[in-house]
LUMKE-120471 format. One record per residue (C-alpha): x, y, z; residue in three letters. Coordinates in Angstrom, 3 decimals, always signed. Layout:
N
x,y,z,aa
X,Y,Z,ala
...
This chain:
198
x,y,z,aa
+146.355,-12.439,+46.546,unk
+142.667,-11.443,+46.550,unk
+140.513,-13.076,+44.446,unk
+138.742,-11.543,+40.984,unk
+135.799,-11.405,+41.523,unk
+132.522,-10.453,+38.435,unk
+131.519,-7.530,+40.166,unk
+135.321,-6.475,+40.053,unk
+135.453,-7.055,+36.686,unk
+131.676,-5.227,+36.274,unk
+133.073,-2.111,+37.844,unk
+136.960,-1.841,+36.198,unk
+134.819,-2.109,+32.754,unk
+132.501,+1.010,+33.750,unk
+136.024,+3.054,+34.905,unk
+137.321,+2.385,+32.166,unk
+135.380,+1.004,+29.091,unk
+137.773,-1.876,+28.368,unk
+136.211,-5.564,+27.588,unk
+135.312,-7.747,+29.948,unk
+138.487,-10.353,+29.364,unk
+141.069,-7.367,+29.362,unk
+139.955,-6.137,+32.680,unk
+139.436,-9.314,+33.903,unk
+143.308,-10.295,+32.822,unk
+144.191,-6.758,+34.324,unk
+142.595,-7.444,+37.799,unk
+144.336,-10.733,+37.628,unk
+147.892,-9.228,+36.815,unk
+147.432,-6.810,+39.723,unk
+146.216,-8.873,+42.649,unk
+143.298,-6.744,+42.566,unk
+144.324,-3.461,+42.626,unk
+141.930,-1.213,+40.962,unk
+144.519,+1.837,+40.297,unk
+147.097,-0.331,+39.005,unk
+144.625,-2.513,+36.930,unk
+143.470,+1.422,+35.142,unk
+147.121,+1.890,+34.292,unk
+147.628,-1.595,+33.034,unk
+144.680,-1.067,+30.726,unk
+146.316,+2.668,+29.698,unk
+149.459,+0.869,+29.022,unk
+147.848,-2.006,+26.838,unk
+146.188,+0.668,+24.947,unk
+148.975,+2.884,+24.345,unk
+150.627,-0.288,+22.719,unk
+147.470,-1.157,+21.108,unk
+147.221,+1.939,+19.258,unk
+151.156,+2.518,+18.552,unk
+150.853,-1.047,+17.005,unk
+147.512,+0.424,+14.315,unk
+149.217,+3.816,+13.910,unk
+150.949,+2.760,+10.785,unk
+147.466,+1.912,+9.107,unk
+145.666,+4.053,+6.982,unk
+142.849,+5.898,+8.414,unk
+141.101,+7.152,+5.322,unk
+136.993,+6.682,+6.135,unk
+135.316,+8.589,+9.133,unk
+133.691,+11.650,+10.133,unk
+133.088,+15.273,+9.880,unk
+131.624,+16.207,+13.324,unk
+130.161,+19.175,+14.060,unk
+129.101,+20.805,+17.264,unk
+127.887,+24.112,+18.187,unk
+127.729,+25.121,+22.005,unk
+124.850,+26.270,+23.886,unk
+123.704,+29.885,+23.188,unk
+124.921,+29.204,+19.365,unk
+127.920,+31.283,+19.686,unk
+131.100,+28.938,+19.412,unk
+131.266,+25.911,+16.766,unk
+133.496,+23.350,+16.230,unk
+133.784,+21.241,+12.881,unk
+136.106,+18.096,+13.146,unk
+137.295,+15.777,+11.024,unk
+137.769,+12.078,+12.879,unk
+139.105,+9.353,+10.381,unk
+139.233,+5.487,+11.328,unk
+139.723,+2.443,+8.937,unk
+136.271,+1.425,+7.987,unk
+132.778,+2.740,+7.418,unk
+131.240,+0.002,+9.729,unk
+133.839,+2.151,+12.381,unk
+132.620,+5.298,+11.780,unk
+129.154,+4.805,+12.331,unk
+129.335,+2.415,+15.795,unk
+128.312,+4.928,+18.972,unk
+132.157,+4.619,+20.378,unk
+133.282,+6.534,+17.463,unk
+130.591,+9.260,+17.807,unk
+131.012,+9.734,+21.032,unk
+134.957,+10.325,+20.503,unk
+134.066,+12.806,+18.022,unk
+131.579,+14.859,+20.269,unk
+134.313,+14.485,+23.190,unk
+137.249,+15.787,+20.659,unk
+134.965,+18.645,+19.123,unk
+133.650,+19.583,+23.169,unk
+137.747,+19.638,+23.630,unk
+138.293,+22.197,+20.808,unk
+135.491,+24.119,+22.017,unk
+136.181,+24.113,+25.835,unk
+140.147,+24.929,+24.871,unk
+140.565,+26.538,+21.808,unk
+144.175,+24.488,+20.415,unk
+146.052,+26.035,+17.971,unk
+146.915,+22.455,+16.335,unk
+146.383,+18.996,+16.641,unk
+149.742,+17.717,+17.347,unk
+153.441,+19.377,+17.923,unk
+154.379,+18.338,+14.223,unk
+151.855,+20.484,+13.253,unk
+153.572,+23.329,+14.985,unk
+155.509,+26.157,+12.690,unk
+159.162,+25.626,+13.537,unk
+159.184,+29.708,+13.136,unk
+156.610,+29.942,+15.621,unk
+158.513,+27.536,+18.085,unk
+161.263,+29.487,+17.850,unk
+159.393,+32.862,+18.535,unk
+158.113,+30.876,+21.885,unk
+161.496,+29.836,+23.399,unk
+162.968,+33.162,+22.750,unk
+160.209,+34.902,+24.451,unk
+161.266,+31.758,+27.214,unk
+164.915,+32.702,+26.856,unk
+164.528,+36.458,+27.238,unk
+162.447,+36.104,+30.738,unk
+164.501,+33.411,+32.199,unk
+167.996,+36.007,+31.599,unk
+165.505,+38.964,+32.820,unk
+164.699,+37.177,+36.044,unk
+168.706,+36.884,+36.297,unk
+168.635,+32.658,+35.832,unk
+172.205,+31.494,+35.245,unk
+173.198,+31.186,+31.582,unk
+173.514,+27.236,+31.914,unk
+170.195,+26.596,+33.468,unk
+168.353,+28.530,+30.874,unk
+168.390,+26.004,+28.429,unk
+166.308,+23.383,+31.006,unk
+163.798,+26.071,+31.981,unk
+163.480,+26.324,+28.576,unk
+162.953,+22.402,+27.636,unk
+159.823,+22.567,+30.631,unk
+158.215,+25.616,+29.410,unk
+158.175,+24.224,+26.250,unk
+156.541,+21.322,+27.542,unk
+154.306,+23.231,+29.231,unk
+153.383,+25.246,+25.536,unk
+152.873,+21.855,+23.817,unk
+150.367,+20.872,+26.547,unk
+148.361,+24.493,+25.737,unk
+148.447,+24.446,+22.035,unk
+148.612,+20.802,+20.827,unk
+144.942,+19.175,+21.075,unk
+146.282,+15.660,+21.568,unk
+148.473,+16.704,+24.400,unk
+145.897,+18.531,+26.776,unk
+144.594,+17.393,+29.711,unk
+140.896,+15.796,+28.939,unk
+138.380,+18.032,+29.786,unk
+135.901,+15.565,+30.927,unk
+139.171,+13.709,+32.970,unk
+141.756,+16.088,+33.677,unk
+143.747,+12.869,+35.087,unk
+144.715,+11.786,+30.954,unk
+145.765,+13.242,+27.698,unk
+142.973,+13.839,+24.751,unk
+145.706,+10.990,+22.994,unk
+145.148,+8.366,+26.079,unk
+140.902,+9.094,+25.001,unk
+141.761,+8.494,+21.603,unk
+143.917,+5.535,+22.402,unk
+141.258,+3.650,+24.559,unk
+138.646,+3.752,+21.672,unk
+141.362,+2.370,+19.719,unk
+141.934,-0.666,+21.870,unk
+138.185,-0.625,+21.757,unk
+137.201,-1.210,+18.400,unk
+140.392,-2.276,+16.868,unk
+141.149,+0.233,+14.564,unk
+143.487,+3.487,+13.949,unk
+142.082,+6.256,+14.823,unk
+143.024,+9.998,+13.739,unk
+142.273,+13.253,+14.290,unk
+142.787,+14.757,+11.066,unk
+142.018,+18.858,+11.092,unk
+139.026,+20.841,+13.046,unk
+138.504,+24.518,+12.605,unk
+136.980,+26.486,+15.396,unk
+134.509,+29.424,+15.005,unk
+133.665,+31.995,+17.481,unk
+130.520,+34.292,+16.849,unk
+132.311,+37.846,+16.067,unk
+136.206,+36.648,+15.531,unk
């Protein structure tokens, strides 16, 4: 087992933003190993944040960014638990890297419950139709289907794209790590999305 060293520590904390004890522990749990250390810390704050979810996120911010040339604009509302929250540089910076999202990748919604069941339906239809076209047998259908769907929800739904500014996690997984970080749910709430001309 190699041993945990500070500068160890030093560097899992700039990967990944985590305090100093959790990536410590982390390092500790996984002889080491800095990639599964970064999961461990993922994991931790997945069950972080699914542990907060349940509390009410009612204070916050409306964010708004407009992209160079002053064409495209975002305006998002980010709510957390507290005022104290809202105004730390963690939370700001989650807001300008959820409002860059919108504006880098246009989502239709912030989540797949947001999604018009109507809408859904048009989608695997239009899935349906092509797989029968390209002659796919009748009982595999339904699981080409099921991925493209997937595939859809990781277009449209904000929280399921792939992070612009780390294509290897989910705009969630962001959200979830400033979670773990300051101890509070965290929700995005709504964002609208202007484009010069549209």
């Amino acid at each position: 087992m190699s041993k945990v060293t500070a500068e160890m520590v030093k560097e899992l904390r700039e990967k990944t933003g985590a305090g100093m004890l959790d990536c410590k522990k982390a390092l500790e749990a996984n002889c080491g190993d800095f990639e599964k250390s970064i999961n461990y810390l993922r994991q931790k704050g997945m069950a972080q944040a699914a542990q907060k979810a349940t509390r009410v996120a009612k204070e916050g911010v409306i964010y708004s960014y407009i992209h160079p040339g002053e064409k495209l604009g975002v305006l998002l509302e980010l709510n957390c638990e507290t005022d104290f929250v809202a105004r730390t540089d963690d939370f700001k910076s989650l807001a300008k890297d959820v409002a860059m999202q919108i504006a880098a990748t246009n989502p239709v919604v912030v989540s797949r419950s947001d999604l018009k069941p109507e809408s859904l339906e048009q989608e695997k239809n239009i899935y349906r139709s092509q797989a029968l076209n390209e002659g796919k047998p009748e009982k595999i259908v339904e699981k080409i289907i099921e991925g493209k769907i997937e595939k859809y929800y990781q277009e449209v739904c904000l929280l399921e794209q792939a992070f612009v500014k780390d294509q290897d996690r989910t705009v969630q997984e962001r959200v979830n790590e400033t979670v773990a970080k300051l101890g509070e749910n965290i929700v995005v709430k709504r964002f609208v999305r202007f484009r010069l001309g549209e």
